[in-house]
C-alpha positions in Angstrom: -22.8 -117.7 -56.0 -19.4 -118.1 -55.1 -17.8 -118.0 -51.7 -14.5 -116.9 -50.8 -12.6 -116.8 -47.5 -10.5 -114.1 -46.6 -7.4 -116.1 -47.9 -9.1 -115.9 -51.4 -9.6 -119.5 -51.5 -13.3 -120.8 -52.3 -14.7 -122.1 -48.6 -15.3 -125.6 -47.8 -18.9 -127.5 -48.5 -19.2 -127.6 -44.7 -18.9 -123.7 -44.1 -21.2 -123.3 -47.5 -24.0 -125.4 -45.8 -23.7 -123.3 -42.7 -24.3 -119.8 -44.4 -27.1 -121.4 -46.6 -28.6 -122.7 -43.2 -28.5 -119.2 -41.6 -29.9 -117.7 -44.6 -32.5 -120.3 -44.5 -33.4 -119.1 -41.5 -33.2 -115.4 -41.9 -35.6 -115.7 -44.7 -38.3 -117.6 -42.7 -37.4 -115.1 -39.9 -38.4 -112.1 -42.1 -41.2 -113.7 -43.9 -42.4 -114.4 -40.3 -41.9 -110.8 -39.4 -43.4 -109.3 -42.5 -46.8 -110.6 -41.8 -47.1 -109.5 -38.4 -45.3 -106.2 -38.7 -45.2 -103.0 -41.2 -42.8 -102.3 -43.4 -39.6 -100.0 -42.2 -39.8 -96.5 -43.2 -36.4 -95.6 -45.1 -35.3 -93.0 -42.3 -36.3 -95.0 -39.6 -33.3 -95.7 -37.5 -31.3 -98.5 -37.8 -32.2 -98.5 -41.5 -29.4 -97.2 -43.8 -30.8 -96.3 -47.3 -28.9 -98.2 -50.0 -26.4 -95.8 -52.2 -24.1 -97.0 -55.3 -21.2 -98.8 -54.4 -17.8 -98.9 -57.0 -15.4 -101.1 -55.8 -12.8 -100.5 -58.7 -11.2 -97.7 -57.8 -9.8 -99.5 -54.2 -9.5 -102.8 -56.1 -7.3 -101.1 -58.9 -5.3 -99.2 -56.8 -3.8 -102.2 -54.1 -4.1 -104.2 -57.5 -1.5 -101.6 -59.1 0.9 -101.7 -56.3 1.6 -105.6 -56.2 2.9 -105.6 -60.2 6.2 -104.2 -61.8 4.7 -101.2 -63.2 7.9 -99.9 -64.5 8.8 -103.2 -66.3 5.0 -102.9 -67.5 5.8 -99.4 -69.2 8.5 -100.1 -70.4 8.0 -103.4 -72.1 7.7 -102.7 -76.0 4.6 -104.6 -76.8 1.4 -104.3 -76.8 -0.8 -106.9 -74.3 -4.4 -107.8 -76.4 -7.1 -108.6 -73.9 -10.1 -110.2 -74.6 -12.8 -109.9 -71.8 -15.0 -112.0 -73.3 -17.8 -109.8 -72.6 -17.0 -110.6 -68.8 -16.6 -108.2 -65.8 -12.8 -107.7 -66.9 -13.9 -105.2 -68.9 -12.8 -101.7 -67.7 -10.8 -103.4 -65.0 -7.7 -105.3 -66.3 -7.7 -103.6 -68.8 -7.7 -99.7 -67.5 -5.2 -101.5 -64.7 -2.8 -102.6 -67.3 -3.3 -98.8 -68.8 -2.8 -97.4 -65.9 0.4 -99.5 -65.2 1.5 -97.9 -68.2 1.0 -101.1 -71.1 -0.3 -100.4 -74.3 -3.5 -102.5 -74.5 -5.9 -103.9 -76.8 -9.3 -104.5 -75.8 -11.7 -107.2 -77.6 -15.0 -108.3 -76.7 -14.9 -105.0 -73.7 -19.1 -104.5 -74.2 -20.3 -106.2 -70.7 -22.9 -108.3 -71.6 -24.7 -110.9 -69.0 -25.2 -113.3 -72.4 -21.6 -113.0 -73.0 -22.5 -112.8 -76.8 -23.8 -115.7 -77.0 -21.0 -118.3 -75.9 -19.7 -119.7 -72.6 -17.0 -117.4 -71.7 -14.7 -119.6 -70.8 -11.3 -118.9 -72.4 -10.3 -122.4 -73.2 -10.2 -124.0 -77.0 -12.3 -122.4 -79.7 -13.1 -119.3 -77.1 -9.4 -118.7 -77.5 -9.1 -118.4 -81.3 -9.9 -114.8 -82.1 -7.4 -113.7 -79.3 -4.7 -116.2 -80.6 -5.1 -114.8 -84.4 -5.2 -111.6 -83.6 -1.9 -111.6 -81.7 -0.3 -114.2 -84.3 -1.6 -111.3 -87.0 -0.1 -107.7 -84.8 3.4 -107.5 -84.8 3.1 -105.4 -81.9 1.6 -107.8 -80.1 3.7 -109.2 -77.4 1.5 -110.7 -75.1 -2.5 -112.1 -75.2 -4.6 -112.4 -71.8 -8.1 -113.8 -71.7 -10.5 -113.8 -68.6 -13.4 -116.2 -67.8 -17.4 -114.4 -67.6 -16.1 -113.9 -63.8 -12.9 -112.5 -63.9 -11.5 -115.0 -61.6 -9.0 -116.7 -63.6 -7.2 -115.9 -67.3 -6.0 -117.8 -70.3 -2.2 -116.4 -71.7 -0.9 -116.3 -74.8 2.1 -115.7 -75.9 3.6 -113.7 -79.0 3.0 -116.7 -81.4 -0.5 -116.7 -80.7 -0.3 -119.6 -78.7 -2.5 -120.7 -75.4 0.7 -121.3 -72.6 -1.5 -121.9 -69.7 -4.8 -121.6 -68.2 -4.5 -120.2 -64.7 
């Protein structure tokens, strides 16, 4: 588990021991209160029943208006993007669609093994996405991001790995 402050940044050891310290609590709080009390009945109040929650939609839409989406459609490449079998899938991807690029998708199946292989896009990760832009002539442009989506490997039209950000 990863956490993030508001200012995106990862929080500090001492504010992580402080949330696992009240969560320490909670837990003995409710495991306290679970033998002595019944268990709450979904419409009792206070108690709000739990309901699917899609956070792409918001996420892709303040995404979309912090990039050049009319340098994006009019560039004349196509961008390859290999998830990794991350949570990228279906986001940077329809994003960079939706910005109007023509995009490639490898490795888009979400899958919590990640096929296998670390999915970090570092070193032999990054072959298959280097090769296949080296290969397309269309190809203008290779992005890679780790199991997490947090960060993303580029490559450029050659096929080569520029930076890991």
């Amino acid at each position: 588990l990863k956490l993030v402050g508001p200012g995106g940044a990862m929080l500090g050891r001492g504010a992580t021991e402080r949330i696992e310290q009240l969560a320490a609590q909670a837990l003995r709080r409710s495991a306290t209160a679970g033998k002595h009390a019944a268990a709450p009945k979904r419409r009792e109040r206070g108690v709000v029943p739990a309901r699917p929650f899609d956070p792409r939609p918001r996420y892709l839409a303040d995404w979309l208006r912090l990039l050049d989406t009319d340098a994006i459609a009019h560039a004349r490449h196509t961008i390859v993007y290999d998830a990794l079998h991350g949570v990228g899938a279906g986001v940077l991807d329809v994003g960079l669609i939706r910005a109007g690029a023509r995009v490639e998708t490898l490795r888009a199946s979400v899958d919590p093994s990640f096929g296998g292989v670390a999915p970090d896009p570092v070193g032999a990760q990054l072959d298959a996405l280097c090769r296949h832009v080296r290969r397309d002539a269309r190809a203008g442009l290779g992005l890679a991001t780790y199991g997490d989506a947090d960060r993303l490997a580029v490559i450029d039209a050659g096929g080569r790995a520029r930076s890991d950000c």
